[in-house]
Each structure stands twice: as C-alpha cells, then as structure tokens.
N, C-alpha and C positions, 0 to 999 in steps of 0.2 A: 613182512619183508618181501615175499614174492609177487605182492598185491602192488608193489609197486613196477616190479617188472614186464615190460609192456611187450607181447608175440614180437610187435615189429620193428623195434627196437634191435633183439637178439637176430630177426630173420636181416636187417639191415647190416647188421654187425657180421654176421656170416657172410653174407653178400659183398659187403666193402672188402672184406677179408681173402675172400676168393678173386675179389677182379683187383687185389692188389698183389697177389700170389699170379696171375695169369700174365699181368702187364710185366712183371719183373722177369717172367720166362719171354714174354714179348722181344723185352730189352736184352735179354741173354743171347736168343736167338739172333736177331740183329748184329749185335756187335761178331758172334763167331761168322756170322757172314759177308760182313762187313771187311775184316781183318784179312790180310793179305796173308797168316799165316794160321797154324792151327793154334786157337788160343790153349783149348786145354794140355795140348803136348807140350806147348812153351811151358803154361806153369805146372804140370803135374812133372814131367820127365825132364824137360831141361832146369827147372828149379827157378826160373823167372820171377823174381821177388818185385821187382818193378812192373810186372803187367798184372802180378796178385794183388799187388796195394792200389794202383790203378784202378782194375775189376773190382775190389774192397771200395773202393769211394766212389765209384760210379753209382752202384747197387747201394750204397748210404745217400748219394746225392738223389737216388728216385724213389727210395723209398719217402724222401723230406716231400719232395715232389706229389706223392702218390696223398701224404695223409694230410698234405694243406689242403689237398685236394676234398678228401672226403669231410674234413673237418669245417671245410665253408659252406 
C-alpha cells in the first residue's frame, strides 16, 4: 500500500494546500482593504448576516477557483 505512494505526490499535496491557504488570506486581505468599512465589526459586532453570507460565498467561489486551478 505505501509502495504506491509517491514523496511528490504528498510534497505537491502540501504545497497546493498551502498556496491555496495563502491565496484565500490574499483574498481576505484585499477585500477588508478594499471595503469602505470595517468588515469584521460589521459582521462580528453589528451582526451583518448579508456581508457573512456574502464573505461565505466569496471564499466558496475561490476556493472552486483555486482547486480548478490545481486540478488542471
């Protein structure tokens, strides 16, 4: 079973893992820059359920983004 498992393979797997972990802080970062207000106090303190499911589909629409990406 582990005879099948290939070093670079798993080191690939780490790798796509991390630069899809990095790119989504990327996208994080951006958008609270971007935004003309503070995004985490809208949705932590004011309770902003429209910029959470917003935020929610943004970060679903790049992660689809990120693994066409490594999967081609």
């Amino acid at each position: 079973m582990f005879e099948a498992i290939i070093l670079a393979e798993v080191l690939s797997t780490v790798f796509y893992s991390v630069l899809g972990l990095v790119l989504m802080g990327v996208v994080w970062f951006v958008i609270t820059w971007l935004a003309p207000f503070p995004v985490v106090k809208e949705i932590e303190e004011d309770q902003n359920m429209a910029l959470a499911i917003l935020m929610g589909a943004v970060f679903v629409g790049m992660a689809i983004i990120i693994a066409a990406v490594i999967l081609s």
